[in-house]
N, C-alpha and C positions, 0 to 999 in steps of 0.2 A: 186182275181187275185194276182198274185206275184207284188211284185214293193220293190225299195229303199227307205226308206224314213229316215228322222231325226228328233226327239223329243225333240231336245236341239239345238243351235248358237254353232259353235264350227270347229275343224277341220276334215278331213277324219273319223279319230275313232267314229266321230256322227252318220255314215249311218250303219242302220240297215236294212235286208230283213223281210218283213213283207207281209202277207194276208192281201190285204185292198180290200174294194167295187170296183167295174167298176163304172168307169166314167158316167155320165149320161149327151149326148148333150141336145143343146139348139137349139134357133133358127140361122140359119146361122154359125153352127156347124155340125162335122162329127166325127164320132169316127173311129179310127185306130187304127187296132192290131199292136204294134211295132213288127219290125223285128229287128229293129237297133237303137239305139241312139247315138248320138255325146255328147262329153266331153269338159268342154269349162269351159273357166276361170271365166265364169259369175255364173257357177254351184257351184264352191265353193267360191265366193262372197256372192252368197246366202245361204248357210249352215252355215257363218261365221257371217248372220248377218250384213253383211255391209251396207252404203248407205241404211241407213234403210228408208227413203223418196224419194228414187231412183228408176230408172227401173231396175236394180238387187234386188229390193226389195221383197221377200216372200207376197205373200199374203193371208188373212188366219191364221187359229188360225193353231200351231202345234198339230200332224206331217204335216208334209210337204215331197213331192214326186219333188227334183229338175229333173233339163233336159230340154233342149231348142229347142234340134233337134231330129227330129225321121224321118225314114223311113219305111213305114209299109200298109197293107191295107187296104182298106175299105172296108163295109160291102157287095158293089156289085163289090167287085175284083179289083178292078185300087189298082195298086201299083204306094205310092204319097211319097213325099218327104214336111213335113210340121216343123213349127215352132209354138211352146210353149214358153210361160214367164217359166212353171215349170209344172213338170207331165208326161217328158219326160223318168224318167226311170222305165217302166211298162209295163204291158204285153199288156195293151191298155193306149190311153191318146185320149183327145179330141181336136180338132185343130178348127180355125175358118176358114171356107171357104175361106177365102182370104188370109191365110196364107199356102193355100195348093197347090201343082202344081204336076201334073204327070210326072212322070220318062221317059223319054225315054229307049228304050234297049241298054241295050250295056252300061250302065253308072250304076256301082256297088253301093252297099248301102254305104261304106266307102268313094266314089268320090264326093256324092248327099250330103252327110253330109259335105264334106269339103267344099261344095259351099254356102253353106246356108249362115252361118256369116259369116267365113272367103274370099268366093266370092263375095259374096254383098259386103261388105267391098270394096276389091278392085277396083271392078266394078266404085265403086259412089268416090273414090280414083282419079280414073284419068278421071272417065266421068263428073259427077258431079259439083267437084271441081274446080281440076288443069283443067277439059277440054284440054285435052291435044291433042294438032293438029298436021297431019303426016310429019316427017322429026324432030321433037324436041326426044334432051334428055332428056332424064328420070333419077334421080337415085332413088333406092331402096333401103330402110335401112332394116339390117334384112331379105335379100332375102330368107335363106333359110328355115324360117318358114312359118307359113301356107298362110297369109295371101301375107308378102314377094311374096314366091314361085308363088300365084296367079298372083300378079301385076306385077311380072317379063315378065309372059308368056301374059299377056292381054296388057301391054304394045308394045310389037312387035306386038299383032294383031290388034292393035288398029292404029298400022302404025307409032311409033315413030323412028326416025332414031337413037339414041343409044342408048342402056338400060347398066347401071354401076349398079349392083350391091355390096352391100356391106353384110360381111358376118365377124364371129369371128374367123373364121378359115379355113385352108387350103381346109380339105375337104368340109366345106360349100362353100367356094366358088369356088370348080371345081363342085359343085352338079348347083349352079345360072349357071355357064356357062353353064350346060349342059341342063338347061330350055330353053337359048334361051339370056342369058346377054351376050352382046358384052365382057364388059370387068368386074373382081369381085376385089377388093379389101378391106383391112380389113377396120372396120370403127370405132374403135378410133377414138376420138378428136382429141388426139396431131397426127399432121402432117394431117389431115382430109384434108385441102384444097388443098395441094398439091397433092395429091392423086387421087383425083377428077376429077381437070384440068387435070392431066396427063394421065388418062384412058378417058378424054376426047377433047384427041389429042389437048390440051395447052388453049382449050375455056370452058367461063363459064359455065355452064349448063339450061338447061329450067325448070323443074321442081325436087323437092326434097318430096319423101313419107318418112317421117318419125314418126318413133314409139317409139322413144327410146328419145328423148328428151335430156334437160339439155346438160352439153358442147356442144355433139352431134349436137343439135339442134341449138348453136350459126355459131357451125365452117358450118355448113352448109350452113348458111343463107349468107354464103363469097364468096358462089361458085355461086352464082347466077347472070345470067345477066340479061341483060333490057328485064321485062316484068317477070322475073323469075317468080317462084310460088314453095312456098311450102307449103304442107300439114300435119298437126300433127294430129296423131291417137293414139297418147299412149305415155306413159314415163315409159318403162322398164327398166330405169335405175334410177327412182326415185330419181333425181335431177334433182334441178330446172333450167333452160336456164336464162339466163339476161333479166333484162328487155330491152322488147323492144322499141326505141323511134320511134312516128310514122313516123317525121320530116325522119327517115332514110330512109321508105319504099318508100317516095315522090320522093324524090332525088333522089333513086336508081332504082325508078321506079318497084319496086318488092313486091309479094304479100303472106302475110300468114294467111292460114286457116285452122280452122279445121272440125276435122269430126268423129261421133259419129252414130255405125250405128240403135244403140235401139231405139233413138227417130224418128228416118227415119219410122223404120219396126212401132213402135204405131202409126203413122199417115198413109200412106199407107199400111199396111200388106207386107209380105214377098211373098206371090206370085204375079205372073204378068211375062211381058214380060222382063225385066232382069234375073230375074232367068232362065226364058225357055230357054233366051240366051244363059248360062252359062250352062244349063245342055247339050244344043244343041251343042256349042262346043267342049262339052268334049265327047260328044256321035261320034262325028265327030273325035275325037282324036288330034285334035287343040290345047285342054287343057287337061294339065296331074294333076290335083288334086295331093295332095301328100298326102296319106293314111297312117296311123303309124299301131299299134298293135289291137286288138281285146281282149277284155274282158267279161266272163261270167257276168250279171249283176248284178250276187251274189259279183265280184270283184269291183266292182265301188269303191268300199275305197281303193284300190290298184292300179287303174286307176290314180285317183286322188293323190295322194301319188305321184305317178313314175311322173307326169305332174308337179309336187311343184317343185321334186328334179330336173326337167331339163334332164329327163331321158330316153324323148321321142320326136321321130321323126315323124311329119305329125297327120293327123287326128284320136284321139282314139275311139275306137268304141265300144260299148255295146252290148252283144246279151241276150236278154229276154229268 
C-alpha cells in the first residue's frame, strides 16, 4: 500500500513515498482505509526524534510511517474518525477500538480531524481543569489557532459570560470576534494587563487558557481575581515565565494548572462521549472547526514545511 515514511531523525526533507505491507490488526483493533489524515506538530516531533522517552516518541525500529489522526473506513462501511501514536499517513493504518468513534453526517473529514487533538484539548481546557461555571470570564490566548478557535466557540457554549480573546493581529482578531469573542485584543506582554481589564469592562477575570507562556504567562497571572484559574498548555514563545511563589497563589486565592492532552488520550483512549460531543455540535453547526489547506499525501513534506514556516491557516489535511 502507498504510505510516507522516514528512514532517518531529521526535518521535512526525511519523508519519503514508499510501498510498505498493510497493517495487520490485533485484538481490540480495527483497520481503516484512510480517506484523510491530519497534520500536527506531534508528527514532526516525531520524524525529528525528539522526546525520545516521551509519547511523541517513535516506536519501532526504522522506517517509521508518522500520523496521529485519520478519518477513513472500516471494513464493514462505518466511516470513523480514529487516533494513532503513528501510521497515520497511509492508504490503511490500524486503530484501537477505543480510540475510534463514528462521524455523524454533515461533519467533513477536515472538521473531524480538527476535533480530535485540537477539540479534546479544549474540551478538557475549560471542562476539566479551569471547570469553568456559567456567567465567568474567559480569556483565550492564541484564539485564532486551532486549538484557540476551539475554546473560544466552547466557551460561549459552555455558558461563560465573556470570552476576550487575544490574537497577533488585526485580522486574527476580527476572525476570534467573529467565532463568537465578546471582545479581541492583541496579546503582548507589555501593556497585557491593562488590556485585559479594559475588554473586561475595568474587572479582573475568571480564567486564563494559555499557550504561549514566559512574559505572557506572568502578565497574566495580574488579571486575575479571587478564585481565578489559569491554565498552561504550551510555551510558543519558548521563554520561560518567573518563578512562581506558592505563598502568592494563597493570598490571592488563584490557581495554576496545566494540561497535556497525550497522557489523557494513553490512559482513557480518544473515543467516548467527549468527542461524540464535539462531533455532535459541530454536526449541529454550534461549532465551526477551522479547516486550512488539503495536501496530496505524496506532499506531506510540503505540508509540514508550510506548517514550520507559519504559513497556515486551520487544520491540514492529507489525501491518500
Amino acid at each position: 500500500m502507498r504510505a510516507m515514511q522516514f528512514e532517518r531523525f531529521g526535518e521535512p526533507e526525511v519523508l519519503r513515498e514508499a510501498e510498505v505491507p498493510e497493517p495487520v490488526t490485533g485484538p481490540g483493533e480495527t483497520l481503516v482505509e484512510v480517506t484523510a489524515a491530519g497534520v500536527n506538530f506531534g508528527d514532526i516531533k516525531q520524524m525529528a526524534g525528539e522526546q525520545p522517552d516521551g509519547p511523541y516518541a517513535p516506536k519501532g525500529p526504522l522506517p517509521r510511517i508518522p500520523g496521529m489522526e485519520v478519518v477513513g473506513r472500516t471494513p464493514d462501511g462505518r466511516r470513523v474518525l480514529g487516533y494513532v501514536l503513528q501510521g497515520g499517513y497511509a492508504a490503511k493504518t490500524v486503530v484501537r477500538d477505543r480510540d475510534l468513534v463514528a462521524l455523524p453526517d454533515g461533519v467533513s473529514a477536515g472538521e473531524a480531524l480538527a476535533l480530535l487533538i485540537q477539540g479534546l484539548t479544549a474540551w478538557h481546557l475549560l471542562r476539566s481543569v479551569a471547570r469553568v461555571r456559567p456567567g465567568e470570564s474567559v480569556v483565550v490566548h492564541a484564539a485564532a489557532g486551532g486549538t484557540g478557535s476551539l475554546a473560544v466557540q466552547l466557551a460561549r457554549e459552555f455558558g461563560a459570560g465573556r470570552v476576550i480573546a487575544t490574537a497577533s493581529s488585526e485580522e486574527k482578531r476580527a476572525f476570534a470576534l467573529g467565532l463568537g469573542a465578546d471582545a479581541a485584543v492583541d496579546g503582548e506582554a507589555e501593556g497585557y494587563r491593562e488590556r485585559i481589564l479594559d475588554a473586561n469592562q475595568g474587572r479582573p477575570v475568571d480564567i486564563v487558557l494559555d499557550a504561549i507562556g514566559g512574559p505572557v504567562l506572568d502578565a497574566a497571572l495580574d488579571t486575575l481575581g479571587h478564585l481565578g484559574r489559569l491554565v498552561t498548555y504550551g510555551a510558543s514563545s519558548r521563554k520561560a515565565a518567573s518563578t512562581l511563589d506558592p505563598s502568592r497563589l494563597a493570598v490571592e486565592n488563584i490557581g495554576v494548572a496545566g494540561f497535556w492532552l497525550v497522557p489523557l488520550l494513553a490512559q482513557h483512549g480518544a473515543g467516548g462521549p467527549v468527542l461524540e460531543e464535539l462531533l455532535d455540535l459541530t454536526a449541529r453547526r454550534r461549532l465551526r472547526p477551522l479547516v486550512g489547506a488539503e495536501y496530496d499525501l505524496a506532499r506531506a513534506r510540503d505540508a509540514h514545511e508550510d506548517l514550520l514556516a507559519r504559513r497556515t491557516k486551520g487544520k491540514l489535511v492529507l489525501r491518500p
